[in-house]
N, C-alpha and C positions, 0 to 999 in steps of 0.2 A: 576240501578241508582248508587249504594254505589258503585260499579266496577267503573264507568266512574269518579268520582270525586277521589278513590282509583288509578286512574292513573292519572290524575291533579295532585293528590299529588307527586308522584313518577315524574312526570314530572317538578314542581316544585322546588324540591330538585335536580333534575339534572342542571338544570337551573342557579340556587341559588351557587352550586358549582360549573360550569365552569366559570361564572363569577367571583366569589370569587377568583379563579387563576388567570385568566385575569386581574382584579382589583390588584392582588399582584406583577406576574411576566412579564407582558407583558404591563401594563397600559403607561409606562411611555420609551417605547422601540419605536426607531423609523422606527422599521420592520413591516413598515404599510402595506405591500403583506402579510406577514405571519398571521400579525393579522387579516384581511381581512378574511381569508380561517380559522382559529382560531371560529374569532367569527359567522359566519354565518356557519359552520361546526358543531358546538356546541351545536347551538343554535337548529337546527334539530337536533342532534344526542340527545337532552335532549327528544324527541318526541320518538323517535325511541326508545332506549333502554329498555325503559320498556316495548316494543312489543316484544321483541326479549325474544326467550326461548330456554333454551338449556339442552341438556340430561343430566343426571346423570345415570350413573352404578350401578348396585346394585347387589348380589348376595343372589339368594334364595332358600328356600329348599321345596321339595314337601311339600303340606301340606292338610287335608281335616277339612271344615268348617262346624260348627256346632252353631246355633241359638239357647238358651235355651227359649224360650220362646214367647209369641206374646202381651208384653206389653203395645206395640204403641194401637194397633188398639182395644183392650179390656178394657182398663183405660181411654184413652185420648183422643178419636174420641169423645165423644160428647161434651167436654166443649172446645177442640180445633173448633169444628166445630161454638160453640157459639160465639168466639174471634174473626175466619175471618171473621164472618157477619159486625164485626167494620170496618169503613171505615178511618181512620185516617191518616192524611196527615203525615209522620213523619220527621224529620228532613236532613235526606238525601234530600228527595223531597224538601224541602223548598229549601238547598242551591242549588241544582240543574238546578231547576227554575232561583231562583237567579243571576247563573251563564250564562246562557244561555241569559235572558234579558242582562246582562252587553255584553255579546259574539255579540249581535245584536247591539247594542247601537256600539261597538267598531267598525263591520263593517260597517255601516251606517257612521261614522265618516270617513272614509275611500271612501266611494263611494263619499260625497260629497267634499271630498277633490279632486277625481279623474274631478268629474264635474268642481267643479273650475280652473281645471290645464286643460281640454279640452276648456272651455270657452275662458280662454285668449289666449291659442294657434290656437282658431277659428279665431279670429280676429286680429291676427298677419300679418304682412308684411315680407315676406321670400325675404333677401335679400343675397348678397354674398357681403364679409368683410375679405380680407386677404386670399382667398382661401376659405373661412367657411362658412358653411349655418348657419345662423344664422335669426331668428323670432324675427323683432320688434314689442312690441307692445308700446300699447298708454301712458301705467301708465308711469308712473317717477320713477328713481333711482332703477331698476329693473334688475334682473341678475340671472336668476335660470335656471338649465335643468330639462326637463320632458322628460320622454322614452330617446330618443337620441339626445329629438330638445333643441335647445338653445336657451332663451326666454331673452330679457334683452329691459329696457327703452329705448324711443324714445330719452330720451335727454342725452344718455348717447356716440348718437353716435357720436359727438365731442368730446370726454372726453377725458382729454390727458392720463387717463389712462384704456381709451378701452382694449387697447393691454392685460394687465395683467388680466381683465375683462374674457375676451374672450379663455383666457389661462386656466384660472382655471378651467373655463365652460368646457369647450373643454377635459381636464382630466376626467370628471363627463361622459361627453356624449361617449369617445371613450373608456372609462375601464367598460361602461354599470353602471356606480353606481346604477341609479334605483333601480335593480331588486335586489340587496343587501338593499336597502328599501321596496320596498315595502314586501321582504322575513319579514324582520325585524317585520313589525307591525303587517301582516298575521298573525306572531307566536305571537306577544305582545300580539295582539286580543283572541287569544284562551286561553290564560294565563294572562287577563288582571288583574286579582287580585293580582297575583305576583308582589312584586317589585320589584326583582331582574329581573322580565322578562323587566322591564320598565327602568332597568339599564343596560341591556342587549343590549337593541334596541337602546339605548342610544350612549352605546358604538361605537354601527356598522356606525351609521351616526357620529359621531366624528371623527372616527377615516377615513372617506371618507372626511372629510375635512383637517384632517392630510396630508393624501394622496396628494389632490387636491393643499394646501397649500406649499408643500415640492418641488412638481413639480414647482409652478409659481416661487420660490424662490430661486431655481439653474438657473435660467436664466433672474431672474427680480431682482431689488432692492430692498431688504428686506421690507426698511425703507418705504420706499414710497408703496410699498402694503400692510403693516401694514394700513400707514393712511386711501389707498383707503378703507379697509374693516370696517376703523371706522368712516368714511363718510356715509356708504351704510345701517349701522348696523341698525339708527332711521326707514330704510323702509324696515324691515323684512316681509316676506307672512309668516301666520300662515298656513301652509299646509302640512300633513307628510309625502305629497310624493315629497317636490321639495327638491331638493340638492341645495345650493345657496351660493356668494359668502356672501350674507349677513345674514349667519344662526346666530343662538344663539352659546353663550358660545364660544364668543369669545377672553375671556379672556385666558380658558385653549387651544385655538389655538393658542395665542399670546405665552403663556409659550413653548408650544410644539416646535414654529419655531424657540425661543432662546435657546431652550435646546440646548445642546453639543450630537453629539451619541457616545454611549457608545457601544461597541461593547464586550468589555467584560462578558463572561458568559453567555452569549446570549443563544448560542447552548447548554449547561446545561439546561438553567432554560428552551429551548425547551419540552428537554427530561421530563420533570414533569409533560406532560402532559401525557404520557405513564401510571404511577400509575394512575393518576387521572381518565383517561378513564378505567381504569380495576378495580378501586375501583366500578367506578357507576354500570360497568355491572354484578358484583358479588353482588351489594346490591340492583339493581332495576330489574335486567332482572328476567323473569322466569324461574324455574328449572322443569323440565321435568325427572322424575326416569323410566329408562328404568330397566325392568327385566330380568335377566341372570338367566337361572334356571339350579340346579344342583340335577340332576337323583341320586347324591351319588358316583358315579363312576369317577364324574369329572364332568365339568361346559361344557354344548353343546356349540357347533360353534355358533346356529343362536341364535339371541336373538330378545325379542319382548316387543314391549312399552304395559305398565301395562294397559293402557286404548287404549280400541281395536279404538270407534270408540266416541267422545267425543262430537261430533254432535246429537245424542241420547240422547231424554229425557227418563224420568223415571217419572210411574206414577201412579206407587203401591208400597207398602211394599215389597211387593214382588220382582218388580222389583230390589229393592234396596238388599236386601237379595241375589238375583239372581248375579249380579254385584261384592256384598264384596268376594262371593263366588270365581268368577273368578278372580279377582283381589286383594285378600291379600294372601299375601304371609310370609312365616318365616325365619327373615333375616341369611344369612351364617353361619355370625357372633354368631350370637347369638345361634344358634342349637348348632353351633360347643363346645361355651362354655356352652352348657348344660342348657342356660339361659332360663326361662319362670317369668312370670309375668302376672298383670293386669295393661291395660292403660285406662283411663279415659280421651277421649274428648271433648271438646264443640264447635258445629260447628253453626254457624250463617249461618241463609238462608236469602236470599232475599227476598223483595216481588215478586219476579217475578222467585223466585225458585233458585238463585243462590247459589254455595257457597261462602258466600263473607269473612267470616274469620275461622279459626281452634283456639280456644285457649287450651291452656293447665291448665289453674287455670279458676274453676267456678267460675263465676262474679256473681251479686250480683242481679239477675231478675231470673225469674221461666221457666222453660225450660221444653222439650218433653224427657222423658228416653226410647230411644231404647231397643229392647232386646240384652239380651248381645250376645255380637260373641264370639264364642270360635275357635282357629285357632290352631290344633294338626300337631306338624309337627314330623319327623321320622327322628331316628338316628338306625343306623348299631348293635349298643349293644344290647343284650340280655335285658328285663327289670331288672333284678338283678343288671344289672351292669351299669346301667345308673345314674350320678352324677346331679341331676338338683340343682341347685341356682335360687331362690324365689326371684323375685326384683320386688317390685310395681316401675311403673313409670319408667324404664330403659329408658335412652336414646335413644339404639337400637330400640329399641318396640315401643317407643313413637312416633320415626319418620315414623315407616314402618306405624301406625295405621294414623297419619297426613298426609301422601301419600296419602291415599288412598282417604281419607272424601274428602282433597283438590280436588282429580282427579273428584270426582262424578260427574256426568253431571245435568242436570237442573233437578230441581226435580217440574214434574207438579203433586204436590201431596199438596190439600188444606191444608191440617192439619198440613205440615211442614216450607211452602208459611212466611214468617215475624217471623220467630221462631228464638228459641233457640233448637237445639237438644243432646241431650246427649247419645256417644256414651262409650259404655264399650267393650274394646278387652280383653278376658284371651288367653292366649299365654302358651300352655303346648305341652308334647315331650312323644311322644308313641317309644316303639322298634320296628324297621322294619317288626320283626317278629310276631310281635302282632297285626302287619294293620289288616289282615283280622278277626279280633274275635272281638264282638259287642263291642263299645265304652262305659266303665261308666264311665259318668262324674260326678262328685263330687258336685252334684243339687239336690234337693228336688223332693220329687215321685211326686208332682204335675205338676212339669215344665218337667218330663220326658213323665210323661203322654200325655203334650202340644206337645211333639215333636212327640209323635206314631201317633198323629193324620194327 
């Protein structure tokens, strides 16, 4: 559950920032094709990007894994197992819930909009008008397209200004507007809490009457289509899927038709969308650490992603043990300068076993202490002549050890299910030539005892 609203959020903030550019460079530009493809481009791509994950390189050094101890399962299995006997609804779940009712409510608004746009287009009269198919019906002072068709008042069809009527309509029905509606509300509905998603949607049907507006207006009299749309304005349909001459706001259509185009700078403040799409994909998409491993002799041709198979759950200690084993690794970097340390994690499980965050500072609630990992990795020098540097908490360390917990796959292990876990990596450097002679590790004769067993 904390995954699914952990992407609302990322999806959110992608949202919130195209628009924010749009609202600054583009809001007031009368390049209503470009904005068109802008905003409904965007508006998906804020959905997308946080699905999207891509590799990182990384360079590592052989290394053999050692467990000091069997903490979890000898200390914490019985009062963990007391804790998930509680059933407690927690806060995630509340806004989850939450979410998903408004998600219903939104598309429900939606269907019944669609039934009233099929209703009056059932009992329409399909007539031809200038070449045009056009659907009368019975209401008065009516003028909107649905799908393709063109729906306007029986009494409009004297009107001396039909023509302009029918024009505008006509832009709506042959450039497909719809489907840049109803895309619009589709996405508003899944992000209806947002309001920048509802400035958003906002945008895309304004800017289809920019569109529609721009056309009648190189071929019609300003003046006198001004008036017609402020005649029509008192008989608006509340429906978010018709396109109409008679929509709202249209005051900022009246500003839009007197603007002057500016055409200056145009194709710069374009290019700003360039950063702006590589900012969001560097700060929402996901990062994937593929491992490069280096024998000592030089870095192999093939290389292979840290996490073999990510569809595998886990559902022992052991298994988990089994996994840090194959997949931690001692970063390049760090052998090379001789670096070891200790890193201390905190990883947040789901209730359904996820990893749903890594921190690095312990927060302020009681948590499970893993046994520690020890991760020895091998340098070429003699031990006499090896330089190690002691760093709690390195950078280096701290990211290979956040690699990993993040990569873990589900964990169906009740005891760690809603948890706080607490993971400890020591990060130390044997000489090549010392691999094979028994490891001592700098532990107490009782945890060494744990480990002969």
């Amino acid at each position: 559950m904390e995954a699914i609203l952990y992407y609302l959020l990322k999806v959110s903030i992608g949202t919130a920032v195209f628009y924010t550019t749009y609202f600054f460079l583009f809001r007031k530009s009368k390049g209503f094709v470009f904005n068109r493809c802008y905003l409904a481009g965007s508006f998906i791509a804020a959905f997308i990007i946080p699905l999207l994950t891509f590799p990182t390189y990384s360079p590592f050094s052989p290394v053999t894994i050692f467990f000091s101890g069997n903490r979890v399962s000898r200390a914490w299995t019985s009062e963990l197992k007391a804790k998930t006997m509680e059933s407690d609804i927690g806060l995630a779940d509340v806004l989850l819930y939450g979410y998903l009712i408004g998600l219903v409510i939104c598309l429900a608004r939606l269907i019944v909009g669609y039934i009233a746009a099929a209703r009056i287009g059932k009992n329409c009269k399909e007539v031809n008008i200038a070449g045009m198919k056009v659907w009368v019906a019975e209401q008065k002072d009516m003028a909107f397209t649905f799908l393709d068709k063109i729906i306007i008042g029986k009494n409009l069809l004297g009107n001396a200004s039909l023509e302009m009527v029918l024009h505008h309509e006509a832009v709506h029905s042959r450039e497909r507007h719809f489907y840049d509606i109803i895309l619009s509300e589709l996405l508003l509905a899944l992000q209806w809490f947002n309001p920048f998603a509802r400035f958003h949607a906002q945008a895309i049907r304004n800017n289809l009457e920019f569109r529609a507006d721009d056309r009648v207006i190189s071929v019609s009299d300003k003046q006198e289509y001004q008036y017609t749309m402020l005649a029509m304005a008192l008989n608006s349909i509340n429906s978010p899927l018709f396109t109409a001459i008679n929509s709202s706001n249209l005051q900022k259509r009246m500003i839009m038709m007197n603007a002057k185009n500016k055409n200056r700078f145009v194709s710069l403040s374009r290019l700003a969308i360039l950063p702006v799409f590589a900012l969001l994909l560097l700060s929402l998409s996901g990062k994937k650490t593929v491992a490069i491993s280096d024998s000592g002799s030089g870095i192999e041709q093939s290389s292979q992603q840290v996490q073999e198979d990510p569809s595998d759950s886990i559902n022992s200690i052991e298994g988990i043990n089994k996994y840090l084993s194959k997949n931690l690794k001692y970063p390049n970097d760090a052998r090379s300068a001789g670096l070891i340390g200790t890193v201390r994690l905190y990883a947040r499980v789901s209730a359904d076993g996820i990893i749903q965050q890594v921190l690095e500072v312990k927060p302020d609630e009681e948590y499970i202490e893993y046994d520690e990992v020890v991760i020895i990795g091998y340098m070429g020098e003699r031990s006499e002549n090896l330089e190690k540097i002691n760093s709690y908490r390195h950078k280096t360390l701290l990211t290979e050890g956040k690699r990993v917990i993040e990569s873990l796959p589900k964990l169906e292990i009740t005891d760690f299910q809603g948890k706080l876990v607490q993971f400890n990596f020591r990060f130390d450097l044997r000489s090549t030539y010392d691999r094979s002679k028994i490891w001592e590790p700098d532990i107490d004769l009782e945890t060494i005892d744990l480990i002969s067993k």
